[in-house]
C-alpha positions as CSV (number, residue, x, y, z in Angstrom):
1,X,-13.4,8.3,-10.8
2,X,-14.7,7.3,-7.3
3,X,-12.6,6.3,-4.1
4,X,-13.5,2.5,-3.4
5,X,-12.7,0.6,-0.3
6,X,-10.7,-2.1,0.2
7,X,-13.0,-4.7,-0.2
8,X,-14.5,-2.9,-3.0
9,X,-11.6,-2.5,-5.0
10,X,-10.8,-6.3,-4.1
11,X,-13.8,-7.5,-4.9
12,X,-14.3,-5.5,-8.8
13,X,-10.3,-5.8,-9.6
14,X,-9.3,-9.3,-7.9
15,X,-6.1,-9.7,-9.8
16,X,-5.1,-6.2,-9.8
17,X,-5.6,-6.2,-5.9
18,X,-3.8,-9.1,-5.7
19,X,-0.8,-8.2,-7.8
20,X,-0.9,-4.9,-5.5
21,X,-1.6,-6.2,-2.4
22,X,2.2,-8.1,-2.5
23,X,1.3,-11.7,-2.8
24,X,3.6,-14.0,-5.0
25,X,5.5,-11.3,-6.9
26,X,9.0,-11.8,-8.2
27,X,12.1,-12.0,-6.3
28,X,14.9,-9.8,-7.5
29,X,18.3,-11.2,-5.9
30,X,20.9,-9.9,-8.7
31,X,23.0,-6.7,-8.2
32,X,24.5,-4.7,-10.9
33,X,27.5,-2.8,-9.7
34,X,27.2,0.4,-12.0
35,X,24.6,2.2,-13.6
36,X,26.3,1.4,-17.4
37,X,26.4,-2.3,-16.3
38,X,22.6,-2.0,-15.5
39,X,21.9,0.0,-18.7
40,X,23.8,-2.6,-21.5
41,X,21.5,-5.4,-19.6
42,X,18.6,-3.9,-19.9
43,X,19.3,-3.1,-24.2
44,X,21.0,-6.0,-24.9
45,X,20.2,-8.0,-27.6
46,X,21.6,-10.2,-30.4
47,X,25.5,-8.9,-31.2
48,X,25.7,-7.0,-27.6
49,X,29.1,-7.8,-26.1
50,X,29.3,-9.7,-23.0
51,X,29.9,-7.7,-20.1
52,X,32.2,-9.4,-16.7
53,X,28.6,-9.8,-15.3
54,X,27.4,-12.0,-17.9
55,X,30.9,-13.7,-18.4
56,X,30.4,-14.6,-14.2
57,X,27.1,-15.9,-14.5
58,X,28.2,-18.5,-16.3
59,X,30.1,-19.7,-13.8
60,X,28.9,-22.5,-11.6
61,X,31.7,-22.0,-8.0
62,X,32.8,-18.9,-7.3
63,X,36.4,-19.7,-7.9
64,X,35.8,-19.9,-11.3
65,X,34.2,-16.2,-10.9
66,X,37.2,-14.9,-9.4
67,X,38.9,-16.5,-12.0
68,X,37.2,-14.8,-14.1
69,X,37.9,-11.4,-12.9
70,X,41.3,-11.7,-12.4
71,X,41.5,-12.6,-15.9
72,X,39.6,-9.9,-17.1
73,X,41.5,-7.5,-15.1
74,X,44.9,-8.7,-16.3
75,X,43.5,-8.1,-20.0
76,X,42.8,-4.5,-18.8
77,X,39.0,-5.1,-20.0
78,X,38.0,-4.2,-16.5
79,X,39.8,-1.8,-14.5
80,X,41.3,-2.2,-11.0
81,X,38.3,-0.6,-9.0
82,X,35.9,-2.4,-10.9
83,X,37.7,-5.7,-10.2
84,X,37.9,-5.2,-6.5
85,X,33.9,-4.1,-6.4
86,X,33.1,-7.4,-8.3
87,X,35.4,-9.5,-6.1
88,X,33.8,-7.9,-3.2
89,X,30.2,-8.3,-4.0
90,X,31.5,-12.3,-4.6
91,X,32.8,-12.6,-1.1
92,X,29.7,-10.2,0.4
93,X,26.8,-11.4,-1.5
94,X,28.2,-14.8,-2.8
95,X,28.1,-16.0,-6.7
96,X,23.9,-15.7,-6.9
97,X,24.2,-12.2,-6.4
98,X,25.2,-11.3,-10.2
99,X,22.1,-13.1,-11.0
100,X,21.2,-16.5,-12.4
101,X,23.4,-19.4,-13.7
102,X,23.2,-19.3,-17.5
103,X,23.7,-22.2,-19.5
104,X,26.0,-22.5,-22.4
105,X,24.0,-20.8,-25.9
106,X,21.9,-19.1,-23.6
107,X,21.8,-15.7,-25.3
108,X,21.7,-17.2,-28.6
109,X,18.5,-18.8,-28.1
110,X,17.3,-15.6,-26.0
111,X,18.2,-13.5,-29.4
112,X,16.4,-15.9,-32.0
113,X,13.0,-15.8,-29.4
């Protein structure tokens, strides 16, 4: 396959060029504080269990976040490190940061399509 130049390239792939060239694109502004966190989000699907990630974005203030982790943490469903790097990213990076607000039945409807 030949080399092209920019303008080449541009001008016989105009969408591909434009999806490289870093125009529009999507805006990733969520954090996931471990790599198992990251992991069950990426899988999950009808029946998965609801992680303190999606449990917070539900929440609309972040009082009712931290509320959320101190009750999780008093359960013992989250450990004591895990609490205090969730109540930190809260404080650091604000509510937003765990990703969007979800709505009540939102992973219903996202399970039935």
């Amino acid at each position: 396959m030949g080399e092209y130049s920019e303008e080449e390239f541009r001008k016989k792939y105009p969408n591909l060029a434009r999806e490289l060239g870093g125009k529009g694109g999507i805006r990733i502004n969520a954090v996931r504080s471990t790599v198992d966190e990251g992991e069950r989000a990426a899988s999950s699907g009808y029946g998965f269990t609801p992680t303190a990630v999606d449990f917070i974005r539900r929440c609309s203030t972040e009082e009712q976040a931290l509320e959320i982790i101190n009750y999780l943490e008093g359960r013992n469903e989250i450990d004591v490190d895990y609490a205090k790097k969730l109540r930190r990213q809260l404080v650091e990076r604000g509510l937003n940061s765990f990703g969007s607000h979800k709505d009540p039945g939102y992973y219903d409807r996202v399970a039935k399509g």
